[in-house]
LOLO-524923 format. One record per residue: residue number from 1; x, y, z of N, C-alpha, C in turn; residue in three letters. Coordinates in Angstrom, 1 decimal, always signed. Example, Ala and Ser with C-alpha at 12.3 -4.5 7.8 and 13.67 -1.06 7.14 Angstrom:
{1, {+13.2, -5.7, +7.8}, {+12.3, -4.5, +7.8}, {+13.2, -3.3, +7.8}, "ALA"}
{2, {+12.8, -2.2, +7.1}, {+13.7, -1.1, +7.1}, {+12.9, +0.0, +7.9}, "SER"}
***
This chain:
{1, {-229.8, -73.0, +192.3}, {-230.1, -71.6, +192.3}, {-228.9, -70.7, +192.5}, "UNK"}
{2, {-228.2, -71.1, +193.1}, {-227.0, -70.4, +193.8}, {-225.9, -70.1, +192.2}, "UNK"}
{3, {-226.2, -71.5, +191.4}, {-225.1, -71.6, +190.4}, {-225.8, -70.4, +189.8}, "UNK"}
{4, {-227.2, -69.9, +189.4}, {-227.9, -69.3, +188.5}, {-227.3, -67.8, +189.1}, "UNK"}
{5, {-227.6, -67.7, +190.2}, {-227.7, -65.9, +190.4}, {-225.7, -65.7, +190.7}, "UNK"}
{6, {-225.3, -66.3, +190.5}, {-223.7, -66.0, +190.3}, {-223.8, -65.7, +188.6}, "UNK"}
{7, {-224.6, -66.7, +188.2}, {-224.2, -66.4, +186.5}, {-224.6, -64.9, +186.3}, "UNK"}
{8, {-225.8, -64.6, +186.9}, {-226.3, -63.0, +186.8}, {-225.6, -62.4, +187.2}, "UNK"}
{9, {-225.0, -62.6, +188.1}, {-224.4, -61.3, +189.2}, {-222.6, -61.1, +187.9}, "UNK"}
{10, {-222.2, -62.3, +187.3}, {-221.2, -62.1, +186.8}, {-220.7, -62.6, +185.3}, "UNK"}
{11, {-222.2, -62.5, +184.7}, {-222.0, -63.0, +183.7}, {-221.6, -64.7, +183.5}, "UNK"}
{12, {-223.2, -65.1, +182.2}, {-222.4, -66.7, +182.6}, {-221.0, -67.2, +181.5}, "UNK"}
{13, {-220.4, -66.4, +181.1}, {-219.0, -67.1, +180.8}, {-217.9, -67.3, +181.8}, "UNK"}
{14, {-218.4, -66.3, +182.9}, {-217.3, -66.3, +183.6}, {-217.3, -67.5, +184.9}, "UNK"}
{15, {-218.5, -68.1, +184.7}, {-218.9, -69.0, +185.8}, {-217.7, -70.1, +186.1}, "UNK"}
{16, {-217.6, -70.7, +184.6}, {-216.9, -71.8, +184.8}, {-217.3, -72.8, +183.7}, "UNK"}
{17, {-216.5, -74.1, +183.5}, {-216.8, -75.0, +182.9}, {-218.4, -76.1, +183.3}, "UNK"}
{18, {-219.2, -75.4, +182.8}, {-220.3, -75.8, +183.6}, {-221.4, -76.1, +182.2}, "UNK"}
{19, {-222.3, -76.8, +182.3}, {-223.1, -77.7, +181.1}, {-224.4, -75.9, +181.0}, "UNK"}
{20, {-224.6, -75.7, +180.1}, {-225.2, -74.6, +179.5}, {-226.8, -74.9, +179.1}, "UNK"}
{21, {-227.6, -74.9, +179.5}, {-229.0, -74.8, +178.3}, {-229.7, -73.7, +178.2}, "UNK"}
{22, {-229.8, -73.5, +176.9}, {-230.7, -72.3, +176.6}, {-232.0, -72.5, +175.8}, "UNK"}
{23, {-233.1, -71.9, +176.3}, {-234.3, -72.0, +176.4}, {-234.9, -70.6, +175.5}, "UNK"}
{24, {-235.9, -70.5, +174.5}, {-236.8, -69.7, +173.6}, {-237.8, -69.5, +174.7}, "UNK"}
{25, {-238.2, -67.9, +174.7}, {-239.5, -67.6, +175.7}, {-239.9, -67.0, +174.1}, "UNK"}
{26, {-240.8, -67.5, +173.7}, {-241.7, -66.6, +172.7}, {-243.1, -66.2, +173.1}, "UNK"}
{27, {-243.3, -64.5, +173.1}, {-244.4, -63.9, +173.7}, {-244.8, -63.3, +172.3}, "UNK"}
{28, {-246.4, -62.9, +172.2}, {-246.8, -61.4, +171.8}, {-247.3, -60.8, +172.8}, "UNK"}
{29, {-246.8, -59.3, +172.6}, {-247.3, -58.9, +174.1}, {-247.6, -57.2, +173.3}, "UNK"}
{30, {-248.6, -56.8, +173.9}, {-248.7, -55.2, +173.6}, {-248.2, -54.3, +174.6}, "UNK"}
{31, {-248.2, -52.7, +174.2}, {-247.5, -51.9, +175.0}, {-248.6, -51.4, +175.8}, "UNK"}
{32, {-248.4, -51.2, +177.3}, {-247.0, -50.9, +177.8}, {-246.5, -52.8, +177.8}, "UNK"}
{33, {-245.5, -52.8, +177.8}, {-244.6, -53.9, +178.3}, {-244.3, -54.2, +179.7}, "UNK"}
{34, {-244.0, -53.1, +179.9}, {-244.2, -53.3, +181.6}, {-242.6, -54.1, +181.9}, "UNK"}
{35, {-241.3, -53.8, +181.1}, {-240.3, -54.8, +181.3}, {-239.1, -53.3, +181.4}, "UNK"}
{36, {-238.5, -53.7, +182.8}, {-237.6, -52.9, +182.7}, {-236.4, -53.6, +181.9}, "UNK"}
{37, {-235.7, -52.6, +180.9}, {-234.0, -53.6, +180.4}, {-232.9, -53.0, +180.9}, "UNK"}
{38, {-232.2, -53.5, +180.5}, {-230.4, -53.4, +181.0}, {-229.8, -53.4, +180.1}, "UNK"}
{39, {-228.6, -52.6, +180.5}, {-227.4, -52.8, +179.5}, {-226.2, -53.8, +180.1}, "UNK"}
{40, {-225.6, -54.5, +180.1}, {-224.5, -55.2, +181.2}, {-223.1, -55.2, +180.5}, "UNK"}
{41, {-222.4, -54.3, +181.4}, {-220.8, -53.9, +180.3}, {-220.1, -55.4, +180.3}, "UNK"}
{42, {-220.8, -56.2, +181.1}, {-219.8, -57.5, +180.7}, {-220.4, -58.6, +179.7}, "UNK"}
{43, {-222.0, -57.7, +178.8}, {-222.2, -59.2, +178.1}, {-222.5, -57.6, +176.8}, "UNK"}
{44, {-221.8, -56.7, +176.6}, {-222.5, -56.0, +175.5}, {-223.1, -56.8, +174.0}, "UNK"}
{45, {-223.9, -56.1, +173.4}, {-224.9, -57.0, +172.6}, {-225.8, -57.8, +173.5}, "UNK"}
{46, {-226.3, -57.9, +174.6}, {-227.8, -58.4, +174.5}, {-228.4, -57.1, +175.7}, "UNK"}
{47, {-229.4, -57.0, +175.1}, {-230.4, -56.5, +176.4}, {-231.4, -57.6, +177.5}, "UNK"}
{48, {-230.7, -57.1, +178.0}, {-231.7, -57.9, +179.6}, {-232.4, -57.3, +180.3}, "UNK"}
{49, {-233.1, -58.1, +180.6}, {-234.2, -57.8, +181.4}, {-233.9, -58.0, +182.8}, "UNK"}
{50, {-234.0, -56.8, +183.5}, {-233.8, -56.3, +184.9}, {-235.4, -56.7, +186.1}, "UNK"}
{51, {-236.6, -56.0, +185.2}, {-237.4, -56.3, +186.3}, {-238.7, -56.3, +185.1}, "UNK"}
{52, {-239.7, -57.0, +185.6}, {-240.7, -57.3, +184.9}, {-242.1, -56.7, +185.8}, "UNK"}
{53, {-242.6, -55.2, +185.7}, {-243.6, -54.8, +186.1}, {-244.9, -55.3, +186.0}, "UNK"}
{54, {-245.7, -55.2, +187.3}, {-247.0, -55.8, +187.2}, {-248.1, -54.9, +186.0}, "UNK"}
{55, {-247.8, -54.0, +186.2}, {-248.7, -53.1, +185.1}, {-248.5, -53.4, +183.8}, "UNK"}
{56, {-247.7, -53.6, +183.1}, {-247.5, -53.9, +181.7}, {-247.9, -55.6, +181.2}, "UNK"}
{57, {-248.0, -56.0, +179.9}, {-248.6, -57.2, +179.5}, {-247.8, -58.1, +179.5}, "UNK"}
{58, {-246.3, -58.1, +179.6}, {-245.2, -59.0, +180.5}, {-245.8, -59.8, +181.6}, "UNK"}
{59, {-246.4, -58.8, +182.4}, {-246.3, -59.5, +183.6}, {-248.1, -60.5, +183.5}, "UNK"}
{60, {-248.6, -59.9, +183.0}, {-250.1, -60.8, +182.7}, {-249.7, -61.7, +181.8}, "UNK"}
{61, {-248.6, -61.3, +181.0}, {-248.7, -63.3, +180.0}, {-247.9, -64.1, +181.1}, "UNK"}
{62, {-247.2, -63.6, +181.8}, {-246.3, -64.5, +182.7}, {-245.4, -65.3, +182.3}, "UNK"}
{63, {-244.5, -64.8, +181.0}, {-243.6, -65.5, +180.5}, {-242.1, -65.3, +180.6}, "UNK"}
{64, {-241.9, -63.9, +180.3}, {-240.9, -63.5, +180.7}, {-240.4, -62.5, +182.2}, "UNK"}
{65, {-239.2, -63.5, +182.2}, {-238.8, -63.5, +183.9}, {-237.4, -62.4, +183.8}, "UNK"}
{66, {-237.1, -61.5, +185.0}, {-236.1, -61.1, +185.2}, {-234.8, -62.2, +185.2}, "UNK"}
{67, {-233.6, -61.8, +184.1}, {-232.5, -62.4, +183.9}, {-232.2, -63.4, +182.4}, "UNK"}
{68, {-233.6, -63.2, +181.5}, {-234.0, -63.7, +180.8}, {-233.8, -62.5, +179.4}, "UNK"}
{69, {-232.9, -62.9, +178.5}, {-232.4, -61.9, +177.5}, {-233.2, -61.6, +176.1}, "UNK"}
{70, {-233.5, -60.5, +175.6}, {-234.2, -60.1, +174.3}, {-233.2, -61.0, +173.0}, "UNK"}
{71, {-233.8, -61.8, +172.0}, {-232.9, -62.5, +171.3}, {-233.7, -61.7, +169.6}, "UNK"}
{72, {-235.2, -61.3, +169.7}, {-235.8, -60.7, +168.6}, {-237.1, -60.0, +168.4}, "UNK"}
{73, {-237.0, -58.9, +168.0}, {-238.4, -58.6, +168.0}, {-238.8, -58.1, +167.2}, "UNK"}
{74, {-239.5, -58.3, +166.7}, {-240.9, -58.6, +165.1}, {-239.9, -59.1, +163.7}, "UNK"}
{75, {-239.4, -60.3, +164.4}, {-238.4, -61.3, +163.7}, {-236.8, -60.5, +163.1}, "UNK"}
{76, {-236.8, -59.8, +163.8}, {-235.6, -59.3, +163.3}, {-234.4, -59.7, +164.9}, "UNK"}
{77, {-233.3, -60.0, +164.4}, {-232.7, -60.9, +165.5}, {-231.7, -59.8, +165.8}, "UNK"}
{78, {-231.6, -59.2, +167.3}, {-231.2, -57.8, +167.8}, {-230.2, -58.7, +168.6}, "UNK"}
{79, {-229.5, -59.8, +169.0}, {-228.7, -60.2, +169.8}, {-227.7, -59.5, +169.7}, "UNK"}
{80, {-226.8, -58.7, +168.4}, {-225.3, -58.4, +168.0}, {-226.0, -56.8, +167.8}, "UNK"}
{81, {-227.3, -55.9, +168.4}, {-227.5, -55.0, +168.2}, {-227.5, -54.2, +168.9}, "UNK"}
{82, {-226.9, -52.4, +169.1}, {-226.6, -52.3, +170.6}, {-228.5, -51.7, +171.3}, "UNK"}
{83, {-227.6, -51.6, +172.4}, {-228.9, -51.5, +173.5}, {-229.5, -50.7, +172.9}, "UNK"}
{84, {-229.2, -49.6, +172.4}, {-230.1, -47.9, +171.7}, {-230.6, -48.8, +170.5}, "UNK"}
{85, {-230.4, -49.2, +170.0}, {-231.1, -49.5, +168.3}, {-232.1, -50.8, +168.7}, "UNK"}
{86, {-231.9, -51.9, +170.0}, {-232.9, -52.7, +170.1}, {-234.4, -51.9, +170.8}, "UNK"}
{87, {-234.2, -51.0, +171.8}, {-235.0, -50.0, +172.3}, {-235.4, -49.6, +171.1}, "UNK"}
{88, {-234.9, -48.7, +170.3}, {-235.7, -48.2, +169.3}, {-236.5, -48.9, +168.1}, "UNK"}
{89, {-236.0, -50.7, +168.6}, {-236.8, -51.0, +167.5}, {-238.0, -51.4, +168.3}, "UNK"}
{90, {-238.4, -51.2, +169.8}, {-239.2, -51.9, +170.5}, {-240.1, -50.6, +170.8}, "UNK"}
{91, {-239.7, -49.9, +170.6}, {-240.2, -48.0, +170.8}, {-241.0, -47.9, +169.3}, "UNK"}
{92, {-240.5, -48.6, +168.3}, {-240.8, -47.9, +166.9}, {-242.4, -49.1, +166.6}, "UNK"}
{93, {-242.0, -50.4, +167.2}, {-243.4, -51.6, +166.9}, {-244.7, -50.7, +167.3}, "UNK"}
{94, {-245.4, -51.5, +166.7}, {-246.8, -51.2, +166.5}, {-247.7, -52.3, +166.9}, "UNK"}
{95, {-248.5, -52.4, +167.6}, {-249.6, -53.6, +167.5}, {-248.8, -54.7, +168.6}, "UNK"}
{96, {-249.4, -56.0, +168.5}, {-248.6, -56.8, +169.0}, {-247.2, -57.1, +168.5}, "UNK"}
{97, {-246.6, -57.2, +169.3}, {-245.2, -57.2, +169.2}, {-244.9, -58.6, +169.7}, "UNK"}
{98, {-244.4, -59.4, +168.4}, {-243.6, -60.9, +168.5}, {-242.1, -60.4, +169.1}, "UNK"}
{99, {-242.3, -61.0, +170.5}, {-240.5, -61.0, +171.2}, {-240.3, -62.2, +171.3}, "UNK"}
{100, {-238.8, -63.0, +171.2}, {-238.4, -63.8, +172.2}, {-237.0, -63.5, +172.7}, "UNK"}
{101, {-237.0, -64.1, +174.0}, {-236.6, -64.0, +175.1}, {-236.1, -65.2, +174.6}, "UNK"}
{102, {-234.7, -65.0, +175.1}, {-233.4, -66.5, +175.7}, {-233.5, -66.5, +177.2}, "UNK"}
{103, {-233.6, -67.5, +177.7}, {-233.5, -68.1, +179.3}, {-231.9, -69.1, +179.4}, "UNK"}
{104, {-231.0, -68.6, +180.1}, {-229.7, -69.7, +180.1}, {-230.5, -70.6, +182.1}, "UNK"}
{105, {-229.8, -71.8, +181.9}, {-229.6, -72.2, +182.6}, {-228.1, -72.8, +183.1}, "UNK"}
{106, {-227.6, -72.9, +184.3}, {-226.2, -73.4, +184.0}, {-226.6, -74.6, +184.9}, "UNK"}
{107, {-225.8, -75.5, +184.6}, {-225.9, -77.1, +185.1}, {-224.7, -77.2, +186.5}, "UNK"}
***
């Protein structure tokens, strides 16, 4: 756990030579979302998820967790997209909204 919240606190490239796995959270979830995001100047290009509110349908599917990054939503892949234009494409959906979420683990 300790290895995990260093990778958050500083980004996991900078951890170290350490074994990587990365994990698909695929949700549909309607609005509100209930998911606060982040911008992080040390990983620009992905939005993260900061905190995951009980009020929104995030927190009732129970899938996606704080530290856990947006990789697409309604199949369009926003990883290399900046923070303002992935928001706007999550602002602009309609209906259920197909997200997934990347989860890193470090070994």
């Amino acid at each position: 756990m300790a290895m995990w919240n260093a990778a958050q606190r500083k980004g996991v490239n900078e951890v170290g030579a350490r074994d990587m796995t990365t994990i698909d959270i695929k949700v549909k979830l309607l609005k509100p979302l209930g998911i606060e995001f982040e911008e992080r100047a040390n990983d620009p290009g992905r939005v993260w998820v900061l905190r995951v509110l009980e009020e929104g349908s995030a927190f009732k599917n129970g899938e996606v967790e704080p530290g856990d990054f947006l990789s697409y939503v309604n199949g369009v892949d926003v990883e290399d997209k900046s923070y303002d234009e992935t928001l706007q494409l999550l602002v602009n959906a309609e209906g259920e909204i197909d997200l997934v979420f990347k989860r890193i683990y470090v070994a």
